[in-house]
C-alpha positions in Angstrom: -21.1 -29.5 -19.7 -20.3 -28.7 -16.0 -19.5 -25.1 -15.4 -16.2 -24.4 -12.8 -16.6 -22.2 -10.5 -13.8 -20.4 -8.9 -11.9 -21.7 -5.7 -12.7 -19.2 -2.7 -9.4 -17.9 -1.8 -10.2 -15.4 0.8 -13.1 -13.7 2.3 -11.6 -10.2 2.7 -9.8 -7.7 -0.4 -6.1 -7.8 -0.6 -4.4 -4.5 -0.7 -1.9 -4.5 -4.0 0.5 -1.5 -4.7 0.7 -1.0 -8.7 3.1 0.8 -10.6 1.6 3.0 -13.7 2.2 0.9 -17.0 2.5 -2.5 -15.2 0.8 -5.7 -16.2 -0.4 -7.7 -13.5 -2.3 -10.7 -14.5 -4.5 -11.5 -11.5 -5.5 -15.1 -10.2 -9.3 -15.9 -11.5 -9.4 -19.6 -10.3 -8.5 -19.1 -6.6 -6.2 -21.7 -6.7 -3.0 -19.9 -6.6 -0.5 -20.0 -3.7 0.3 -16.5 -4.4 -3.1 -14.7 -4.1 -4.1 -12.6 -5.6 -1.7 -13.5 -8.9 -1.4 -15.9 -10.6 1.0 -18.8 -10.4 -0.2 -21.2 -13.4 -2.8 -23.3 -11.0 -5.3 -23.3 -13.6 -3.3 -25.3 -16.2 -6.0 -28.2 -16.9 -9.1 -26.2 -15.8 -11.4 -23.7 -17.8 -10.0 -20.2 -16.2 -7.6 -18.5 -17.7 -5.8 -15.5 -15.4 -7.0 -11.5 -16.0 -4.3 -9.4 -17.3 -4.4 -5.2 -16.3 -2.3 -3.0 -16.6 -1.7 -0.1 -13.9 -3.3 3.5 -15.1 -1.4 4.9 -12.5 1.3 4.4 -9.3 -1.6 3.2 -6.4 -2.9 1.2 -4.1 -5.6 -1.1 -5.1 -7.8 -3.4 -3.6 -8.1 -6.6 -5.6 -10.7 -9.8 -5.0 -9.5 -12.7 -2.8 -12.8 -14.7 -2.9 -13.4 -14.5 -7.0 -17.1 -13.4 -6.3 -16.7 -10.1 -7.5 -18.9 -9.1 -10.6 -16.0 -6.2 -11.1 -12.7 -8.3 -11.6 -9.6 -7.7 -10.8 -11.5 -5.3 -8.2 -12.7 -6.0 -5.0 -16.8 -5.0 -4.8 -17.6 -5.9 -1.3 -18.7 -9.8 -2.3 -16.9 -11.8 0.1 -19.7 -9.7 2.7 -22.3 -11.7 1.5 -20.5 -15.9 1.7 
């Protein structure tokens, strides 16, 4: 069985304001047009997209290249492609 990888959608973080008790449900196939959410792209494929909801109103930074071992979050990943 082949395992997908994610699609690289960026190779920088993407600043997202949240809004505190707010579900976001964040793009984990890299194949959406509206990085970083999701917009259904992975219908037919093995990802499925990461819900969170906002602790708090901020700004976070989120993962555009899918590398990150601390989804939704940005960890600095995209450095190393």
């Amino acid at each position: 069985m082949k395992i997908e990888k994610p699609v690289i959608a960026g190779k920088a973080l993407i600043p997202v304001d949240v809004k505190k008790g707010e579900t976001y449900y964040y793009c984990a196939c890299g194949k959406s047009g509206k990085q970083p959410f999701c917009d259904g792209s992975h219908e037919g494929t093995s990802f499925e997209p990461l819900a969170f909801t906002a602790e708090k109103d901020d700004t976070v930074y989120l993962c555009a290249c899918k590398q990150t071992k601390n989804p939704p979050y940005c960890d600095g990943s995209h450095e190393k492609l």
